[in-house]
C-alpha atoms as an extended CHARMM CRD file, in Angstrom:
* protein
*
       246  EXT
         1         1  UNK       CA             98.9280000000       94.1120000000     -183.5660000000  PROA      1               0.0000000000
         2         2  UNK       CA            101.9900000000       94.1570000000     -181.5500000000  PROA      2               0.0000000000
         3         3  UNK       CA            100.4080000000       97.9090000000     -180.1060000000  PROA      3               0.0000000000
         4         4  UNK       CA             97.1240000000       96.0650000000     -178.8620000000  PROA      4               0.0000000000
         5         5  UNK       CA             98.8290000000       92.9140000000     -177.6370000000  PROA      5               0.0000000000
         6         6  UNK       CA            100.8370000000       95.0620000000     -175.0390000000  PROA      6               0.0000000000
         7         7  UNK       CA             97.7360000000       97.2250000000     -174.3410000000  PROA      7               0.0000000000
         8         8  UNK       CA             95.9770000000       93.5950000000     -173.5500000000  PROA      8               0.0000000000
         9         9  UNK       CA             98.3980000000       92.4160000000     -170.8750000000  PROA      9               0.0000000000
        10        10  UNK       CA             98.7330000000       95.9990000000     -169.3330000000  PROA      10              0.0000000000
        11        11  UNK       CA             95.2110000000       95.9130000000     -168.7360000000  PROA      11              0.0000000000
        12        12  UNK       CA             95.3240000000       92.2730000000     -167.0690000000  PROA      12              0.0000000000
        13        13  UNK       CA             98.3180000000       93.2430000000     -165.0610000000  PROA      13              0.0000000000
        14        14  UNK       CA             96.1020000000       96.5880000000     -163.4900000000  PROA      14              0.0000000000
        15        15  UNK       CA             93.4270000000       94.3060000000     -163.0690000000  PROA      15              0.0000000000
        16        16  UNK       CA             95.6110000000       91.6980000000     -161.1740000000  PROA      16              0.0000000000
        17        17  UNK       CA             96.9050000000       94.3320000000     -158.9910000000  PROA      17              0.0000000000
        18        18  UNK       CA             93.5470000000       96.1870000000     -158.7690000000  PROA      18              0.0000000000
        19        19  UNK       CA             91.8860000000       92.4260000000     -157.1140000000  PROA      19              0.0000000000
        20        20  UNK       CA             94.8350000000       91.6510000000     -154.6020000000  PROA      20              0.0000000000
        21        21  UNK       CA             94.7990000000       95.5910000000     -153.3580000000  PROA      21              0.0000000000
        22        22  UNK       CA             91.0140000000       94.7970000000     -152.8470000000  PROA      22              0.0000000000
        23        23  UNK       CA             91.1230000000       91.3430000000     -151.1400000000  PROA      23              0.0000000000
        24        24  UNK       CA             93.9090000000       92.6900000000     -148.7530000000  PROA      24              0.0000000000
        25        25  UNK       CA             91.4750000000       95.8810000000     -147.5700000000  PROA      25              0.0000000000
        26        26  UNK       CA             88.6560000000       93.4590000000     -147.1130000000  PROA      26              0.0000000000
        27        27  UNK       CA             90.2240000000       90.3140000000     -145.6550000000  PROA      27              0.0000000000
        28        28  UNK       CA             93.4460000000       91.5600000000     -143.8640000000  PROA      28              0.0000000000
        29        29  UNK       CA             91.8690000000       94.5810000000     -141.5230000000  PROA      29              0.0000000000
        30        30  UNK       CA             89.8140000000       91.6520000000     -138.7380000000  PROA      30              0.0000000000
        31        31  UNK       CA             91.5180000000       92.6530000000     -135.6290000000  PROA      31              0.0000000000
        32        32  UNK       CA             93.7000000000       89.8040000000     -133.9530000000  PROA      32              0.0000000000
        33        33  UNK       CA             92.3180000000       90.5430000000     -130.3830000000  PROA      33              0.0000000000
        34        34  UNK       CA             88.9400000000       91.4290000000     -128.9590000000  PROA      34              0.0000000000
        35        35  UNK       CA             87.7670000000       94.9750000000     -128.7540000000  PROA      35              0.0000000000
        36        36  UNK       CA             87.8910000000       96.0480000000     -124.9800000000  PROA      36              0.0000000000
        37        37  UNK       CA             84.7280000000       95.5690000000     -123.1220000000  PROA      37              0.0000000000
        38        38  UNK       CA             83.8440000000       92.6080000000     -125.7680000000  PROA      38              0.0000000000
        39        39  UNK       CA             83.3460000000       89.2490000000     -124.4620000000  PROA      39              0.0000000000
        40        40  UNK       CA             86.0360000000       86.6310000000     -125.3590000000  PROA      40              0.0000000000
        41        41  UNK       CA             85.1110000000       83.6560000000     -127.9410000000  PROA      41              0.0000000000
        42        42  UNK       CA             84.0860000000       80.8010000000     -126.0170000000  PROA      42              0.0000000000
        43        43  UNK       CA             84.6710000000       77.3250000000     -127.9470000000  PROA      43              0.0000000000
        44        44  UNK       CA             82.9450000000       74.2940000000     -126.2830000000  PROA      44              0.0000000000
        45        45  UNK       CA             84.2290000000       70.4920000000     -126.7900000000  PROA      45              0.0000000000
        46        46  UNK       CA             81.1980000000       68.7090000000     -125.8900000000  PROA      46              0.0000000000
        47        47  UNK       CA             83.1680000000       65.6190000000     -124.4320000000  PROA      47              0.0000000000
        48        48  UNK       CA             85.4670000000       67.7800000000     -122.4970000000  PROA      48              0.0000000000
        49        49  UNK       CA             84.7430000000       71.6280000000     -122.0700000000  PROA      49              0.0000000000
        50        50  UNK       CA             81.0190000000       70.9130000000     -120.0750000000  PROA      50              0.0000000000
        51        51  UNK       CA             83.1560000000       68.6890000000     -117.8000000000  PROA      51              0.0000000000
        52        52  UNK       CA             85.7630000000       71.8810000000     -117.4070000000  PROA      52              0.0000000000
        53        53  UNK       CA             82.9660000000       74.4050000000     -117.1930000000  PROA      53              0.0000000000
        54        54  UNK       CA             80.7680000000       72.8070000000     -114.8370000000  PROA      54              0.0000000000
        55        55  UNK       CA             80.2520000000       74.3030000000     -111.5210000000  PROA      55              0.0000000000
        56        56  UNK       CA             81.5850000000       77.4950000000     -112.8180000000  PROA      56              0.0000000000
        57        57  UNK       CA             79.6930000000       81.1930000000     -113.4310000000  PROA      57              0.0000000000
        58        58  UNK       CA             79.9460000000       80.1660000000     -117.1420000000  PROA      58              0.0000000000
        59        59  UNK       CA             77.9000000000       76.8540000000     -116.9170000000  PROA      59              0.0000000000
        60        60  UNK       CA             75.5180000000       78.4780000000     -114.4860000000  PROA      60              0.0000000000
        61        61  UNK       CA             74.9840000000       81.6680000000     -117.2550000000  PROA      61              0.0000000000
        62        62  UNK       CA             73.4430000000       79.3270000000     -119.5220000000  PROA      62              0.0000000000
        63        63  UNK       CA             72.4100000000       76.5360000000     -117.2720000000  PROA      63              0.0000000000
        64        64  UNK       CA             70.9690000000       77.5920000000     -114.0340000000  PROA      64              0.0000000000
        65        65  UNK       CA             71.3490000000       81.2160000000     -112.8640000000  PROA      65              0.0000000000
        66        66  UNK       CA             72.4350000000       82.6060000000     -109.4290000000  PROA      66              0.0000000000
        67        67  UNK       CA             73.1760000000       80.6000000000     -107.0450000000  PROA      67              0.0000000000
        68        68  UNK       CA             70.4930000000       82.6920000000     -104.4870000000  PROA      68              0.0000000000
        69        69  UNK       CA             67.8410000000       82.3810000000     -107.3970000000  PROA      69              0.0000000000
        70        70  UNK       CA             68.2750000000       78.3280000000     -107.0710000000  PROA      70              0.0000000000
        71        71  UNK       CA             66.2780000000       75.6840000000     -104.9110000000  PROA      71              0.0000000000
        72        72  UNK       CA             68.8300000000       73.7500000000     -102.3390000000  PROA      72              0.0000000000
        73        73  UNK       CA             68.1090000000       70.5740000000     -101.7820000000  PROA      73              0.0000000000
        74        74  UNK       CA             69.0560000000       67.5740000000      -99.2730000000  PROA      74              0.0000000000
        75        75  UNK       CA             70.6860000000       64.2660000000      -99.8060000000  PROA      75              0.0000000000
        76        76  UNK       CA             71.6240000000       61.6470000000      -97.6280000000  PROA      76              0.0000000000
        77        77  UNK       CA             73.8860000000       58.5150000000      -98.5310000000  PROA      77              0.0000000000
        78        78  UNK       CA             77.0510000000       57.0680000000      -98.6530000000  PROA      78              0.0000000000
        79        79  UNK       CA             79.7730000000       58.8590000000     -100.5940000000  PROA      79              0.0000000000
        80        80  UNK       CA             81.7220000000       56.9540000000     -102.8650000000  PROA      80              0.0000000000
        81        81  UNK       CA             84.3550000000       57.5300000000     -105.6820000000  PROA      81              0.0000000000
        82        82  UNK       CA             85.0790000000       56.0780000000     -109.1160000000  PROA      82              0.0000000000
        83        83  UNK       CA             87.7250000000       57.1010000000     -111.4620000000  PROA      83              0.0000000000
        84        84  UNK       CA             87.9120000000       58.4290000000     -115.0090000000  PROA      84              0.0000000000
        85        85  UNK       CA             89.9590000000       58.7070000000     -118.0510000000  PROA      85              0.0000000000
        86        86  UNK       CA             91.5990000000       55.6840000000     -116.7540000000  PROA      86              0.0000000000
        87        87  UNK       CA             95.5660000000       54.9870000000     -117.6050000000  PROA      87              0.0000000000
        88        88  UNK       CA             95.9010000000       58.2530000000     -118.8090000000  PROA      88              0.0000000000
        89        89  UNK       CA             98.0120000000       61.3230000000     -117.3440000000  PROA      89              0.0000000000
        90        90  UNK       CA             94.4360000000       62.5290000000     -117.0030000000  PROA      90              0.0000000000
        91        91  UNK       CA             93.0620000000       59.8840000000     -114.5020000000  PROA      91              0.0000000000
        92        92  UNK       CA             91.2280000000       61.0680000000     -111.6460000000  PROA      92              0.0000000000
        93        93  UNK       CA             88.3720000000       61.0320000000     -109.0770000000  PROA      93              0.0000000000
        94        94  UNK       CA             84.9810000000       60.4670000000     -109.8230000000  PROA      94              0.0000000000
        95        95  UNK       CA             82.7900000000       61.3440000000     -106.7940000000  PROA      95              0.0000000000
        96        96  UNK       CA             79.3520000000       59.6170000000     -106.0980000000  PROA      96              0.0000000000
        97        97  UNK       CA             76.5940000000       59.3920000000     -103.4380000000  PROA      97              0.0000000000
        98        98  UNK       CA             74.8880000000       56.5670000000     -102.9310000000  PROA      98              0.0000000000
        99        99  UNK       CA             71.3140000000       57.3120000000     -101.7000000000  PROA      99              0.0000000000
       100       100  UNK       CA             70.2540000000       56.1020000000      -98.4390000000  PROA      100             0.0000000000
       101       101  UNK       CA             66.1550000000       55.4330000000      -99.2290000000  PROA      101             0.0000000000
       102       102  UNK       CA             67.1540000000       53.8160000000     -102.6570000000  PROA      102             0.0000000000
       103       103  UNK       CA             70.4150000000       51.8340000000     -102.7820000000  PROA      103             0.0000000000
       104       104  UNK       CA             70.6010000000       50.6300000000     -105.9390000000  PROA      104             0.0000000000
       105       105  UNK       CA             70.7360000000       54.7240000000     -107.3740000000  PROA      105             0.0000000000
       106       106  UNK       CA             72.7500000000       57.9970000000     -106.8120000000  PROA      106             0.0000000000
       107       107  UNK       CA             74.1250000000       61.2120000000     -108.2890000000  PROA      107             0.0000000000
       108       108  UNK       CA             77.3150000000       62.6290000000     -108.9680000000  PROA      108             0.0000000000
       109       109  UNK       CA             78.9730000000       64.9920000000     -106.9310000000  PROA      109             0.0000000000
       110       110  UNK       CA             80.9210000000       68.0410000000     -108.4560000000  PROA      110             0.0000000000
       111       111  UNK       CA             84.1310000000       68.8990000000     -107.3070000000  PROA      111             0.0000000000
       112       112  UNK       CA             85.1390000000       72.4310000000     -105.9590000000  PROA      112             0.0000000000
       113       113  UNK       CA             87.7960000000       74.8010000000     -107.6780000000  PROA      113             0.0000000000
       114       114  UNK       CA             89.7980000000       72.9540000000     -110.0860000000  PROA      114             0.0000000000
       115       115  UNK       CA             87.1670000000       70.8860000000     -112.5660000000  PROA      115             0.0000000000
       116       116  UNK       CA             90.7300000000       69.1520000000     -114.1500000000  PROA      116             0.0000000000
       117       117  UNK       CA             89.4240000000       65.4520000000     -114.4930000000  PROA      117             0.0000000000
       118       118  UNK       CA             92.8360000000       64.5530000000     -112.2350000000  PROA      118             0.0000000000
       119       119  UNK       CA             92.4830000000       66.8780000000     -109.0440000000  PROA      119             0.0000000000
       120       120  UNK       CA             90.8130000000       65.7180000000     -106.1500000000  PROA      120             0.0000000000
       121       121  UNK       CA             88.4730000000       67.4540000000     -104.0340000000  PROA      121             0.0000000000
       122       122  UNK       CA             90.0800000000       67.6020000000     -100.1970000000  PROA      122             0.0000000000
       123       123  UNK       CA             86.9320000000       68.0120000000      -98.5260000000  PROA      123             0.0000000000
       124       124  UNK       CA             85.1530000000       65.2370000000     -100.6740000000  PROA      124             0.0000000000
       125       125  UNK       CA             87.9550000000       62.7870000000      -99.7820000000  PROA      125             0.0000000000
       126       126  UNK       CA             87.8150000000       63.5760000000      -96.1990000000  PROA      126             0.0000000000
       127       127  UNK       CA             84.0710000000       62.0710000000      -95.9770000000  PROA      127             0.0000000000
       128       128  UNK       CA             84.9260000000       59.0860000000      -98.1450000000  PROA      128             0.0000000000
       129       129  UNK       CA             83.4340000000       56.1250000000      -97.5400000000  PROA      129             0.0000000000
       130       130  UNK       CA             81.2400000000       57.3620000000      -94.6140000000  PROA      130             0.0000000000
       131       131  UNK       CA             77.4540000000       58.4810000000      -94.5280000000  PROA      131             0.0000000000
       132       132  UNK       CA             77.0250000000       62.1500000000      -95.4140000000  PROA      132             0.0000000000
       133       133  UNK       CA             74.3210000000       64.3170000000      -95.7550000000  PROA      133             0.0000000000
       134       134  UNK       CA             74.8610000000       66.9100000000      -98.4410000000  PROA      134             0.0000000000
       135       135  UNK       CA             72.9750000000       70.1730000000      -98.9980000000  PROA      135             0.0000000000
       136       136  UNK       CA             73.5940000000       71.1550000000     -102.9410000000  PROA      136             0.0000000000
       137       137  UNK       CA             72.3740000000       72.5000000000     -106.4030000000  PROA      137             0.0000000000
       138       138  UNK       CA             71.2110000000       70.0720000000     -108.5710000000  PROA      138             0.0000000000
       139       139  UNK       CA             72.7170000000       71.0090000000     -112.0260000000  PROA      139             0.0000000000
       140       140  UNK       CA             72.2990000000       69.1100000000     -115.4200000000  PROA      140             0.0000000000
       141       141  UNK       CA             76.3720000000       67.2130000000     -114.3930000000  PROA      141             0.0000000000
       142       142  UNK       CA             75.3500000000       66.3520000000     -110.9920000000  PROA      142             0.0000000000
       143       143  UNK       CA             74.9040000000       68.0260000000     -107.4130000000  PROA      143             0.0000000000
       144       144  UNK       CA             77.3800000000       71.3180000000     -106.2680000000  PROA      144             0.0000000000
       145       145  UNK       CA             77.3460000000       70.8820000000     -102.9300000000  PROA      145             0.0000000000
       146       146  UNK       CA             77.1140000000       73.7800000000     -100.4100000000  PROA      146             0.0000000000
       147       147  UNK       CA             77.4310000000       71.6540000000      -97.3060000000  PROA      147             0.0000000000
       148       148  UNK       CA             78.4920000000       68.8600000000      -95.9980000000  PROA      148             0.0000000000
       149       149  UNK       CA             78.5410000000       66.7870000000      -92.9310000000  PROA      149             0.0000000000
       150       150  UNK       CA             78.8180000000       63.3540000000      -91.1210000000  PROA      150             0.0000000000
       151       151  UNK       CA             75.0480000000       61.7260000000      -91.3030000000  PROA      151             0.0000000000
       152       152  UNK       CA             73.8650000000       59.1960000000      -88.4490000000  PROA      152             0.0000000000
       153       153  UNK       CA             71.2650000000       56.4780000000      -89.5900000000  PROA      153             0.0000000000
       154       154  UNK       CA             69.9440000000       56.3440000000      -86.0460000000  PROA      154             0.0000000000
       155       155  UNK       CA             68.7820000000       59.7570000000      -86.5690000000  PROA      155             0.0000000000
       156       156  UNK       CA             66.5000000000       58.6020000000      -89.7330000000  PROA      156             0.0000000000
       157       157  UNK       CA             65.3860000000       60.5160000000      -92.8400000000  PROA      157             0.0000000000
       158       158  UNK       CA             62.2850000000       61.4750000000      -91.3280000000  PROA      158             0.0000000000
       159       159  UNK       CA             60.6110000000       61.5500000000      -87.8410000000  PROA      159             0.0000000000
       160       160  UNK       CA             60.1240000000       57.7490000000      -86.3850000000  PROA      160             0.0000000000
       161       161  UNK       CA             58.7340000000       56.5980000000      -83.0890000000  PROA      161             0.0000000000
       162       162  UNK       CA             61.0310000000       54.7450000000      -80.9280000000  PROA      162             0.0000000000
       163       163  UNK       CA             59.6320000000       51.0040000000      -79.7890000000  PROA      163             0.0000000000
       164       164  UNK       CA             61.2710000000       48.1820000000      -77.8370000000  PROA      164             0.0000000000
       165       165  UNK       CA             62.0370000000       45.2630000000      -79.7140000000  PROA      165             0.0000000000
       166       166  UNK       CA             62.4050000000       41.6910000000      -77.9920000000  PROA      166             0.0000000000
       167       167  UNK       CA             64.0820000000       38.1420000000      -78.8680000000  PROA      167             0.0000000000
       168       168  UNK       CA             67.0850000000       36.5460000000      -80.0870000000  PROA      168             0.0000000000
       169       169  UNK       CA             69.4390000000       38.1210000000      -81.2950000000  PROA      169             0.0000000000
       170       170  UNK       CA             71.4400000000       35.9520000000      -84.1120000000  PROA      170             0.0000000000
       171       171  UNK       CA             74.0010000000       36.8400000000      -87.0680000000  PROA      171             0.0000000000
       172       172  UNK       CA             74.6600000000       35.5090000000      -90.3950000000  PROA      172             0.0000000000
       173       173  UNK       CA             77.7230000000       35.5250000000      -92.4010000000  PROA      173             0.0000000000
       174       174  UNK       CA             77.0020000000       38.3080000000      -95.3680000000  PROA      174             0.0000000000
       175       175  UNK       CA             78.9740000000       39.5300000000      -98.7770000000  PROA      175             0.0000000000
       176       176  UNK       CA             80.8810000000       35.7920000000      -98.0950000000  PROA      176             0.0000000000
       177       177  UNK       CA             84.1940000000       36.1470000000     -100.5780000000  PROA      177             0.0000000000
       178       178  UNK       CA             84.3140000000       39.6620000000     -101.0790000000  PROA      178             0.0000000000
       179       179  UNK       CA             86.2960000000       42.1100000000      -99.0740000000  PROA      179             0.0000000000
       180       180  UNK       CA             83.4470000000       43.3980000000      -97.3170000000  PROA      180             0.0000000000
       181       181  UNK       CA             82.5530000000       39.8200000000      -95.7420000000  PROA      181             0.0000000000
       182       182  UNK       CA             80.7160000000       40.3200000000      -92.1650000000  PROA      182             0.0000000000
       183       183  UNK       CA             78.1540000000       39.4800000000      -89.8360000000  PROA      183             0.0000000000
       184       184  UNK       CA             74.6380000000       40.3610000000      -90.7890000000  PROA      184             0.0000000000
       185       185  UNK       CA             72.4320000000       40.6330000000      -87.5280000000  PROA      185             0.0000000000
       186       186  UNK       CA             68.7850000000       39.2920000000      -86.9200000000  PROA      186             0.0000000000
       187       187  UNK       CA             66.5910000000       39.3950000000      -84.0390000000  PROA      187             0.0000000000
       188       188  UNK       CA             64.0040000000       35.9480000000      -83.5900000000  PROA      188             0.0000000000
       189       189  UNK       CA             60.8960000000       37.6500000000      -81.9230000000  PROA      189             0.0000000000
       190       190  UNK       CA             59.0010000000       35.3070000000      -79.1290000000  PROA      190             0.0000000000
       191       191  UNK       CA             56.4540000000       34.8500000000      -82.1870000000  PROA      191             0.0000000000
       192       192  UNK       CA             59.2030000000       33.6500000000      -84.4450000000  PROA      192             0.0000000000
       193       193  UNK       CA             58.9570000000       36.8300000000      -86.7530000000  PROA      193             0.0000000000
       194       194  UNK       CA             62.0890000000       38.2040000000      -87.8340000000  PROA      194             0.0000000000
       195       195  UNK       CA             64.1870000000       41.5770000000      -87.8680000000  PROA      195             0.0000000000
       196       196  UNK       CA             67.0390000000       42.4280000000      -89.4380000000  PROA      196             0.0000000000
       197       197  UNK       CA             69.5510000000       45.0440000000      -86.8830000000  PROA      197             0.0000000000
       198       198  UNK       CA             71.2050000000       47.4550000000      -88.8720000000  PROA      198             0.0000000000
       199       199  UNK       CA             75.1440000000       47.6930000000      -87.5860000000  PROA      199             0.0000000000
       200       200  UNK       CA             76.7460000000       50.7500000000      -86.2770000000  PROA      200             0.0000000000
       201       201  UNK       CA             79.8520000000       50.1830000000      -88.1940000000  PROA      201             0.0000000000
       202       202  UNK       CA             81.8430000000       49.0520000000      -91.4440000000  PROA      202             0.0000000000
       203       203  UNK       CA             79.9180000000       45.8690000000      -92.9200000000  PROA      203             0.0000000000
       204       204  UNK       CA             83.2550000000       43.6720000000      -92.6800000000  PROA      204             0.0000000000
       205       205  UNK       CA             83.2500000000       44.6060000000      -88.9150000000  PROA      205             0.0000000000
       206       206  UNK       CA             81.6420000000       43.2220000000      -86.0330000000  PROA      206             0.0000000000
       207       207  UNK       CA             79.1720000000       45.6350000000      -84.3490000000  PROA      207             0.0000000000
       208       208  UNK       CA             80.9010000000       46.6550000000      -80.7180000000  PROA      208             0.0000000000
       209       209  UNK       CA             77.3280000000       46.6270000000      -78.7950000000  PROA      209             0.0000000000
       210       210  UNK       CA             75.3920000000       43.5830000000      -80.8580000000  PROA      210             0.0000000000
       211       211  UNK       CA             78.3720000000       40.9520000000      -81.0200000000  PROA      211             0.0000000000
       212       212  UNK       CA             78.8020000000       40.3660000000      -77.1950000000  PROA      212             0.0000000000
       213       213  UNK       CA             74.9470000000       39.8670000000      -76.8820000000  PROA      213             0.0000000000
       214       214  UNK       CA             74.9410000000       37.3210000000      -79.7500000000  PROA      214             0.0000000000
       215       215  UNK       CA             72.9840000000       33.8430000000      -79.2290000000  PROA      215             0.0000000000
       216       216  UNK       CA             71.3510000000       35.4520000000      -76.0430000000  PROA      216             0.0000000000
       217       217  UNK       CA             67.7000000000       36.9050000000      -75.7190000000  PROA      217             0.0000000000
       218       218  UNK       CA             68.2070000000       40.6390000000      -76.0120000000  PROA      218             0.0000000000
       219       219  UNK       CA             65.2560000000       43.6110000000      -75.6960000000  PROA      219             0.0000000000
       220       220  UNK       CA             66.1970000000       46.6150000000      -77.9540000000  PROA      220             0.0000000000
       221       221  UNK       CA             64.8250000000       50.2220000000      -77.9390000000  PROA      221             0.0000000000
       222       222  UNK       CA             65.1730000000       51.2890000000      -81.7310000000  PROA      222             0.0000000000
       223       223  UNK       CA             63.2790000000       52.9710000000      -85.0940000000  PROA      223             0.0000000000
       224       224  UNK       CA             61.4150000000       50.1550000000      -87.3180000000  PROA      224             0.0000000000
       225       225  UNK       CA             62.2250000000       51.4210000000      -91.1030000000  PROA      225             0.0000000000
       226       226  UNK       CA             61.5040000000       49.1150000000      -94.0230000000  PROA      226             0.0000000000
       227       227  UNK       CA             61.6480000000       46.0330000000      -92.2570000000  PROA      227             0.0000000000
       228       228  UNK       CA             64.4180000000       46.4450000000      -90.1800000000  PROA      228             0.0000000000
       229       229  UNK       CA             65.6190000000       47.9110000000      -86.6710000000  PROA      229             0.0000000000
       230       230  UNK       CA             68.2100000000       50.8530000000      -86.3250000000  PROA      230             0.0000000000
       231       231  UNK       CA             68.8160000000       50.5670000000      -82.9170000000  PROA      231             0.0000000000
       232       232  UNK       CA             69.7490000000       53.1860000000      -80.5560000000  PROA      232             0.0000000000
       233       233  UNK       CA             70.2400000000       51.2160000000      -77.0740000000  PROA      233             0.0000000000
       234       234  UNK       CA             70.6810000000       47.3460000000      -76.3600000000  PROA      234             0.0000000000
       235       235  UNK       CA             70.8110000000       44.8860000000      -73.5600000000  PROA      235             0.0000000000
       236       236  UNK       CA             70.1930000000       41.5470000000      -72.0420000000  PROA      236             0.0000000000
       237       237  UNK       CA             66.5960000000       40.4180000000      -72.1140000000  PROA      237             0.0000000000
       238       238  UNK       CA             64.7370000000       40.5460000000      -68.5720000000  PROA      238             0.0000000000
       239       239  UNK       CA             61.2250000000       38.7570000000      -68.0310000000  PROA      239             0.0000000000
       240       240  UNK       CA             58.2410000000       41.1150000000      -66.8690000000  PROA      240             0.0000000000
       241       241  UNK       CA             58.6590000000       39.1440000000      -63.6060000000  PROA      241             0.0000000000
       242       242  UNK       CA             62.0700000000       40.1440000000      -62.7090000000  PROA      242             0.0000000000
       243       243  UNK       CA             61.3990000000       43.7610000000      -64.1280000000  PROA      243             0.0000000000
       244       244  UNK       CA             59.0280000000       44.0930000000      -61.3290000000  PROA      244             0.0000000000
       245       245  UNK       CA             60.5680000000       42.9360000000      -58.8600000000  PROA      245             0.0000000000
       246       246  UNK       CA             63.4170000000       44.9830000000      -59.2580000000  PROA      246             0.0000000000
């Protein structure tokens, strides 16, 4: 008995031995580094890592494509910024543009190098709170703009005819209580009809070439969009009688 008992555990202990020899071969021989030439693992954190990635050749691999092989397109508005990830050593810029045909929507605007939710985009900032017109890719995360550059409402989205504009020129007091607070400006025609004169300027500041004209009959040469006037030149009202006689 005693001759079969130690035969028993000698064959448990090869066995034993036998397994962890085999698991070791199997499981311990996975290199600890990619073979060279082999693409890297890439992990993605939905909340974070398409934030990191975007605007880089990894987001375009499996978004977009080439650059060349996309469609540009134009956009016109006012730039503005937000902020993100709020009290935290991550807060930073949020970039927006406000569209000029439709105020109440926009798009975001993707920074350049760094995608780290804190860095700011120096070219972005430079434009801040101004009209722009932006050439860019529109990608799933927002526009990757190509170009950018100063915009001038007088110029117009599209191709208007000029036409002279006469009456009284007028102002109300708009965005009353908030920082922005300003005059608004209207023009009475002679048929009582009504225009409102878009400002060259800030909207808490008083336009430089409609203010001194205010309360006074006024003709202006401007573009007629959507119910209002974006003038281009201004100046005291003269009746055809004294226009030809001059």
């Amino acid at each position: 008995m005693k001759a079969k008992s130690i035969f028993f555990l000698l064959l448990v202990l090869c066995l034993s031995l036998f397994l962890s020899l085999f698991s070791t071969t199997a499981f311990g021989t996975r290199p600890s580094s990619p073979a060279s030439g082999s693409m890297p693992l890439i992990t993605l954190n939905p909340g974070m890592d398409n934030l990191a990635l975007a605007g880089t050749d990894v987001f375009r691999l499996f978004n977009a494509g080439p650059k060349e092989e996309m469609k540009t397109k134009t956009y016109t508005g006012f730039l503005t910024v937000g902020a993100q990830l709020m009290c935290t050593r991550s807060e930073g810029p949020v970039y927006y543009l406000q569209f000029y045909n439709d105020e109440q929507n926009g798009i975001k605007i993707l920074k350049h190098g760094s995608n780290a939710p804190f860095v700011h985009d120096l070219t972005l900032d430079s434009y801040l709170l101004t009209k722009v017109t932006i050439v860019g890719l529109e990608t799933p995360t927002g526009v990757e703009y190509l170009k950018i550059m100063p915009f001038d409402c007088r110029l117009g989205p599209k191709d208007v005819v000029e036409t002279v504009f006469s009456g009284y020129l007028f102002a109300k007091l708009d965005n009353i209580g908030d920082k922005s607070e300003g005059p608004s400006y209207y023009l009475q025609g002679f048929d009582y009809s009504e225009f409102y004169v878009a400002k060259d300027c800030q909207l808490w500041e008083n336009d430089p070439k409609l203010h001194p004209l205010l309360n006074t009959k006024v003709t202006i040469t401007g573009e007629e969009e959507d119910g209002r006037i974006v003038y281009k030149t201004i100046e005291p009202y003269k009746p055809q009688g004294e226009e030809k006689e001059k």
